[in-house]
C-alpha positions in Angstrom: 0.0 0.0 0.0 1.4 3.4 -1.3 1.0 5.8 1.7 0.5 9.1 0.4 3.0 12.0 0.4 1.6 15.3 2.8 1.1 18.1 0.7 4.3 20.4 0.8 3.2 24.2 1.8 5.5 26.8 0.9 6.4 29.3 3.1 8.9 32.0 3.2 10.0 35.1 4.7 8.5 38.0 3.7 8.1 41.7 3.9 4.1 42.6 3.9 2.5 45.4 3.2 -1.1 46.4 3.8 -3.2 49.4 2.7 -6.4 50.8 2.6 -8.2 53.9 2.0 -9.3 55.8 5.1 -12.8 56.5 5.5 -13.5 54.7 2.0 -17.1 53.9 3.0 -18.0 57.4 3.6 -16.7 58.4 0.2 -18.0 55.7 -1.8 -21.5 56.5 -0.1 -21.2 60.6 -1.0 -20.1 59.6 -5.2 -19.3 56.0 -5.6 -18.6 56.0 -9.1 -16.3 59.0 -8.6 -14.5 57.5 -5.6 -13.9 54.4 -7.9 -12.7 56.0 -10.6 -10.3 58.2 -8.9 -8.9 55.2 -6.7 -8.2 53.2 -9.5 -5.8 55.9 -11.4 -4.2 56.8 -7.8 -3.7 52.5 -7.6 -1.9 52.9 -11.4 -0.2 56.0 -11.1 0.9 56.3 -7.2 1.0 52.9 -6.2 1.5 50.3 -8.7 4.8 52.2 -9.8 6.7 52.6 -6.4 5.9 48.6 -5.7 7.4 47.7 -8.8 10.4 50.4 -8.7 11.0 48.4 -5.4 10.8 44.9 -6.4 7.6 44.3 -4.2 4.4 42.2 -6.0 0.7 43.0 -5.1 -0.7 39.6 -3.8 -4.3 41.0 -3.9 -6.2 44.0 -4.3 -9.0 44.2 -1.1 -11.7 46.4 -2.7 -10.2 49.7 -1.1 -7.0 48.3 -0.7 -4.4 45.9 -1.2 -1.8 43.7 -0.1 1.7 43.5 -1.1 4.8 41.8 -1.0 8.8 42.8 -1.1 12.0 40.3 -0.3 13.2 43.1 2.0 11.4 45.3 4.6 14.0 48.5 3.4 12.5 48.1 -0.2 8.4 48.1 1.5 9.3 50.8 3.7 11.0 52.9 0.9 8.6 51.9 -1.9 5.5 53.0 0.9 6.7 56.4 1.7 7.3 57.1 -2.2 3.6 56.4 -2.8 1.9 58.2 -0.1 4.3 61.3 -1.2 2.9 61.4 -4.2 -0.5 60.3 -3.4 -0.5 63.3 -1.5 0.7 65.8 -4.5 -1.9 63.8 -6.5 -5.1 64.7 -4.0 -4.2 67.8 -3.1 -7.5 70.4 -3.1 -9.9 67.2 -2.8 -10.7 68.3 0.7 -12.9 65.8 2.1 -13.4 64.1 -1.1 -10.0 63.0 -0.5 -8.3 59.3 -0.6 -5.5 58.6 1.6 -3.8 55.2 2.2 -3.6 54.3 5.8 -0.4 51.7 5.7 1.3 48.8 8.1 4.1 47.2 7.4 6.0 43.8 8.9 8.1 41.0 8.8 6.9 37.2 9.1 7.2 34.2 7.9 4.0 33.2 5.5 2.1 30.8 3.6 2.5 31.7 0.1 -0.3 30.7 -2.8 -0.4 32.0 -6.4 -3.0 34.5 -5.5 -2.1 35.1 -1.8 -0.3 34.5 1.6 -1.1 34.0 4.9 -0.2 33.8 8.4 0.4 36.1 11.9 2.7 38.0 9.9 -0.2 39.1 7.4 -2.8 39.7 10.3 -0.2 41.7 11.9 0.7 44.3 8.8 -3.0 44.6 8.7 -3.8 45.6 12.2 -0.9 48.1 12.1 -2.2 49.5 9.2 -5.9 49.8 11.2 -4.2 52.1 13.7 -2.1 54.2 10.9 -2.8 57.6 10.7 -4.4 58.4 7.1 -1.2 59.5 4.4 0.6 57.7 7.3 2.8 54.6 7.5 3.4 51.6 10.8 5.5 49.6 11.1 6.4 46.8 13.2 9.2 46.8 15.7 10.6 43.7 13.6 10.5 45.6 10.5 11.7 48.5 12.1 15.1 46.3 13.0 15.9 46.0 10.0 15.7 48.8 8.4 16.8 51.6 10.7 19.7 53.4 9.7 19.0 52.6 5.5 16.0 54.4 5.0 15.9 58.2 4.7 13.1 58.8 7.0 12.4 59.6 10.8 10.2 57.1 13.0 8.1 58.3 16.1 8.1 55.4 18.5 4.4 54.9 19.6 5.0 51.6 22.2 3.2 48.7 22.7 0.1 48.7 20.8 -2.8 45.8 21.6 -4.4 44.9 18.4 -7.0 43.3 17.7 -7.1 39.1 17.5 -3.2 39.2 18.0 -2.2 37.4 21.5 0.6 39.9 22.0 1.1 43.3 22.0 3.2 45.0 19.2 5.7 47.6 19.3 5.0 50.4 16.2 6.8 52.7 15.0 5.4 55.8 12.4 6.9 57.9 9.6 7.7 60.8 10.3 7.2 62.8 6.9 10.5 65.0 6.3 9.0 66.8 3.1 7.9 70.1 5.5 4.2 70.0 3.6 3.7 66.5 3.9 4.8 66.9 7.8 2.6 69.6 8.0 -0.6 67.7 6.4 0.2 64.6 8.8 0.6 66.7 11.8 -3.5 68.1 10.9 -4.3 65.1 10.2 -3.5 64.2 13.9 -4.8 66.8 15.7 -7.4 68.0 13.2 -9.3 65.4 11.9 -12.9 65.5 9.9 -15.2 65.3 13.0 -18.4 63.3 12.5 -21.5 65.5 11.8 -23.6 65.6 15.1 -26.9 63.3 15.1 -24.5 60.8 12.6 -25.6 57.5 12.8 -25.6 54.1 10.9 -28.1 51.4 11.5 -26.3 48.1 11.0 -28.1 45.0 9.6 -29.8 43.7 12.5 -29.3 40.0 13.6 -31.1 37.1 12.7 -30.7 35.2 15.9 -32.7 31.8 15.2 -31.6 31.6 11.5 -34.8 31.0 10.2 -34.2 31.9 6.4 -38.1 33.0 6.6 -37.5 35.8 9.0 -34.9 37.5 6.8 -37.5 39.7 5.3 -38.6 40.9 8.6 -35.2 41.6 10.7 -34.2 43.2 7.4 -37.4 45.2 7.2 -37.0 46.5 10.7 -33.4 47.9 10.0 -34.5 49.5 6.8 -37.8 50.7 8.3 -35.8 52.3 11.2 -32.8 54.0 8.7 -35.5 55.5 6.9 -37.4 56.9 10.3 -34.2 57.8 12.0 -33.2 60.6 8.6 -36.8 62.2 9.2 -35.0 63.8 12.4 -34.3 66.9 11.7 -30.6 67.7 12.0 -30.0 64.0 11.2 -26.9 62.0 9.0 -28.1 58.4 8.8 -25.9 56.7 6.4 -27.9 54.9 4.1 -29.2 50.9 3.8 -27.1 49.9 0.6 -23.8 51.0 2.5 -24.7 49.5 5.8 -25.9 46.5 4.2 -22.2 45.7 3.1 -21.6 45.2 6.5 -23.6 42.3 7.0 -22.6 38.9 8.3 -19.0 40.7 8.7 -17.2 40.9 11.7 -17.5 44.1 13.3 -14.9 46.6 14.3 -16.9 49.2 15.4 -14.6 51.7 15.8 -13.5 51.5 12.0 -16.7 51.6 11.2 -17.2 55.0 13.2 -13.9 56.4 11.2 -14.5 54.6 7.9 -18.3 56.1 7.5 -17.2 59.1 9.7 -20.5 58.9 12.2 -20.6 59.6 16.0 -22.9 56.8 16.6 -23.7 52.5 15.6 -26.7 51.5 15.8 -27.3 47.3 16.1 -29.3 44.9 17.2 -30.9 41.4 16.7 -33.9 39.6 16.3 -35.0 36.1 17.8 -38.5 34.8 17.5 -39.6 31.5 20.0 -42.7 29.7 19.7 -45.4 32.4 19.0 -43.0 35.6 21.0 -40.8 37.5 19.4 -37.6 39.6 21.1 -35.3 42.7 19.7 -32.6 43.6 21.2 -31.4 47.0 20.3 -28.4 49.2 21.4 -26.8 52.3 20.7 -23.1 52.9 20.5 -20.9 55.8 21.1 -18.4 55.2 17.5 -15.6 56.5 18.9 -15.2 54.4 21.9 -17.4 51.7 20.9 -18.8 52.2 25.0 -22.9 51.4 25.0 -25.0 53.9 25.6 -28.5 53.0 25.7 -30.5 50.0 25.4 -34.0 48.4 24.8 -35.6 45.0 24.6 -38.6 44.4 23.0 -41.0 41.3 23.8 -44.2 40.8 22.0 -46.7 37.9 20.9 -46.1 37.3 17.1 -49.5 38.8 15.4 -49.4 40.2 12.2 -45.4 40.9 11.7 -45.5 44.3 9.6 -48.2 45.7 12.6 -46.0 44.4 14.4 -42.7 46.3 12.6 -44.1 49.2 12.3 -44.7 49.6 16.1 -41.4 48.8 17.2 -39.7 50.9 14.6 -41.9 53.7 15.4 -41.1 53.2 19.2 -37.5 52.6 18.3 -37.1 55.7 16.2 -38.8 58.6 19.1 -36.9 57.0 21.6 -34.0 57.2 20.0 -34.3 60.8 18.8 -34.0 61.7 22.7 -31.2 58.9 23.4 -29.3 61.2 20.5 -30.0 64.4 22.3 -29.5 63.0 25.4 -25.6 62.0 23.9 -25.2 65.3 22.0 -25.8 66.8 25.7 -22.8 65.1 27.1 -20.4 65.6 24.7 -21.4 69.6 24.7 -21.0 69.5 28.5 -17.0 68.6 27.6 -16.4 71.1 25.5 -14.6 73.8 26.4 -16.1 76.4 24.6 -19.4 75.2 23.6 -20.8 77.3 20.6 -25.1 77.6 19.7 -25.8 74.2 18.3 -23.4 72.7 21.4 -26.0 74.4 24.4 -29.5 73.9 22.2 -28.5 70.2 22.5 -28.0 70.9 26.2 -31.2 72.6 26.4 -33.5 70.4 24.2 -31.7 67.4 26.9 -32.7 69.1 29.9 -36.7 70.0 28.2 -37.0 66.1 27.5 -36.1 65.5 31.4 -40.0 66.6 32.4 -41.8 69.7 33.0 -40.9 70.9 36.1 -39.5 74.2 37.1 -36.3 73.3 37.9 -36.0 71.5 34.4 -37.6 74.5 32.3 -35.5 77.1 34.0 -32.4 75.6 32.7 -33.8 74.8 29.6 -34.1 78.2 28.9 -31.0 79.1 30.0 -29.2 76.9 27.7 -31.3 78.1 24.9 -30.9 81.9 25.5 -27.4 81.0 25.7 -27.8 79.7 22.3 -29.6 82.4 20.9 -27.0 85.0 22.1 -24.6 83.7 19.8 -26.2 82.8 16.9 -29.9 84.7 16.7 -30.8 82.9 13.7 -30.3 79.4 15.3 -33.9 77.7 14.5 -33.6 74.7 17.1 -32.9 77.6 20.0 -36.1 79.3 19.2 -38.2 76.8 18.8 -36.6 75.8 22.0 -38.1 78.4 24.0 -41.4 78.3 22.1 -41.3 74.6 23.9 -40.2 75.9 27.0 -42.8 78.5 27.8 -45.8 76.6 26.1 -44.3 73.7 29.1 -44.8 76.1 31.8 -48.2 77.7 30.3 -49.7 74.7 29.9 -48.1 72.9 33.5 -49.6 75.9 35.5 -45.8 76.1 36.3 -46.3 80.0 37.5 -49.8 81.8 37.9 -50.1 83.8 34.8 -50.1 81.4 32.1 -50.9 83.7 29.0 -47.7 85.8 28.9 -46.0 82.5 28.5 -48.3 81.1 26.2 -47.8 84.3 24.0 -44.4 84.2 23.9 -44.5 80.5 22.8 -46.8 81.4 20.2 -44.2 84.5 19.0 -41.7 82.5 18.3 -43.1 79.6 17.2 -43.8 82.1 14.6 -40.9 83.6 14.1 -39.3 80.0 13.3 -41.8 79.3 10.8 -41.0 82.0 9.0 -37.7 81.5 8.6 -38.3 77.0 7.9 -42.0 76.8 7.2 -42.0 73.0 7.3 -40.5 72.6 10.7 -42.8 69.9 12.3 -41.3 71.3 16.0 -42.4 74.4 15.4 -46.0 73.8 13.6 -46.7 71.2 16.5 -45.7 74.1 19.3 -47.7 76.3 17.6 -50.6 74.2 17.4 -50.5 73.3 21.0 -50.5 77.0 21.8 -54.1 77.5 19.8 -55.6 74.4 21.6 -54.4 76.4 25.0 -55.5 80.0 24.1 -58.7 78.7 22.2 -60.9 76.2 23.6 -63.5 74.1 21.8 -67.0 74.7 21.0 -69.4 73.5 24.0 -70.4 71.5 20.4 -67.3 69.9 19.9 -66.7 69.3 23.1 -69.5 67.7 24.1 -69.3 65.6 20.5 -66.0 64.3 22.0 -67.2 63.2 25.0 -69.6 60.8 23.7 
């Protein structure tokens, strides 16, 4: 009997370069065919050169990125470095329709196939390049070994670095640019980046915990239902279904996703339905620190499903308006010099916290606040509209009808200036159902 030979894997050592483009999400969601087209000449004319000037090989292109390969880490490093430098000259004036390479860098030994390698050495160029800055490049304290002293660049030391899946930590280093308007475009980078727009959120594709193929439709009808709620708020930045959808299935680094689709805020949940019950789990995330902020379950006797959708999305999406506010009010507190939109986020938190004195006194506060440094700031002045139609309509104070007048003003006022503003036509309308009772007609037709 022939025993048969084990199949011989070929492995070598290898220098390994990973890239992607920072924030590519975000830019393929604002122009994707745009965002394509301008990657794929940066990939010919930036990239594909320097790799080839430096006798590297790209294993695999990633979507928005790729991986490559060089026989030396000096010749990655170098061929790296050249690329971004002229990636840079190449985006220059794109502003925030910009690409930039985020880049890691390492030495390992790997699994090689015809269309691609594997191994720790892979995972770890990866996750360095996760924690690059964008236009920057890490490397690996192994990579760094070899080629200090033969490349013409400066490294800042950044330590040990935990990343993710690997068992231990990392030593990184980063390019320091010496080109003084590449330095100066890294340095904003770092302490200037594109902050998130306030109220950004994405909805990922909720989970189907039991599997049952048959209630696809419905967990993805709730996260569609709810994206589509959650951009009526006004003020809003939902990041639409077709882009979180690509996250399905996938597992999630929730911080990337926060810098990839630049949004303050992850929305998730799951779905699980047992005999004739059904439960949704649902939880919001701060992006940045991936920390939970709120969260809800939902338990209900299976009737007719879309009733049934349509009542926790509707739920879902008020609640969640206020859970935003609520988060908006929090980061404001922290800032040192809060501006308008900071304190009306302050005083529309305080307002949802119940109509007593104490909580419609600072209310107002925050929103005259507001007011006094942007007059024309909508949110403020419908703010107060809300505040003193609160206390009219409380009996807060004894003389109701100054208040309720001054609601009515500005409710007003901020119609003119956004005629459709649902905040400010409901205020109003409260204030006529205050000031103008029903007919003895229609009142006594609406109480039998």
């Amino acid at each position: 009997m022939v025993q048969e030979q084990p199949v011989r894997v070929e492995r070598r050592l290898s220098a390994i370069l990973a890239a992607d483009v920072a924030g590519y999400a975000r830019l393929m969601h604002n122009d994707e065919e745009a965002t394509h087209a301008k990657l794929a000449a940066l990939l010919a004319d930036g990239v594909a050169p320097a790799i080839t000037e430096h006798g590297g090989r790209i294993v695999k292109n990633t979507g928005d990125g790729f991986l490559a390969e060089f026989s030396s880490a000096v010749e990655a490093v170098r061929a790296a470095i050249q690329f971004q430098a002229r990636i840079h000259e190449l985006t220059i004036g794109d502003n925030d329709r910009r690409i930039l390479f985020r880049v890691g860098i390492n030495i390992g030994d790997v699994i090689v196939e015809p269309h691609d390698i594997f191994g720790d050495g892979v995972n770890i160029a990866a996750r360095l390049e996760s924690i690059s800055e964008p236009g920057g490049v890490c490397i690996s304290s192994a990579a760094y070994d070899q080629i200090r002293g033969k490349v013409q660049a400066e490294f800042a030391d950044l330590g040990e670095q935990s990343l993710k899946n690997i068992a231990l930590p990392v030593r990184a280093y980063a390019v320091v640019w010496n080109g003084p308007n590449v330095a100066r475009e890294a340095k904003r980078l770092r302490t200037d980046p594109l902050s998130p727009p306030r109220h950004s959120i994405v909805v990922l594709p909720f989970t189907n915990l039991g599997g049952d193929p048959e209630q696809d439709y419905f967990v993805d009808g709730v996260t569609e239902s709810l994206t589509t709620d959650l951009s009526r708020i006004r003020g809003s930045f939902v990041i639409g279904r077709h882009t979180a959808f690509t996250f399905k299935g996938e597992a999630l680094d929730l911080k990337k996703i926060g810098r990839e689709l630049n949004v303050r805020y992850v929305l998730e949940g799951s779905v699980q339905r047992s005999g004739k019950r059904l439960r949704v789990n649902v939880q919001l995330l701060d992006a940045e620190t991936a920390n939970h902020l709120w969260a809800e379950r939902f338990d209900k006797p299976v009737a007719d499903l879309f009733d049934m959708q349509d009542e926790i999305v509707s739920r879902l999406a008020n609640t969640l308006n206020a859970q935003l506010i609520e988060a908006e009010a929090r980061r404001a507190e922290r800032a040192a010099h809060p501006n308008s939109t900071d304190l009306c986020f302050q005083g529309r938190a305080s307002w949802n916290k119940g109509p007593t004195l104490e909580h419609m006194t600072q209310s107002r506060s925050f929103f005259e606040r507001a007011l006094a440094l942007d007059p024309g700031n909508i949110e403020a002045i419908v703010g107060m509209a809300n505040v003193d139609l609160a206390m009219g309509a409380a009996l807060l104070i004894d003389d109701r009808i100054p208040l309720l007048s001054a609601a009515e003003k500005n409710a007003i006022q901020a119609l003119s200036m956004a005629p459709d503003h649902a905040g400010a036509h409901l205020a109003l309308g409260f204030v006529y159902i205050f000031t103008n009772p029903l007919p003895k007609e229609l009142m006594n037709a609406s109480m039998h």
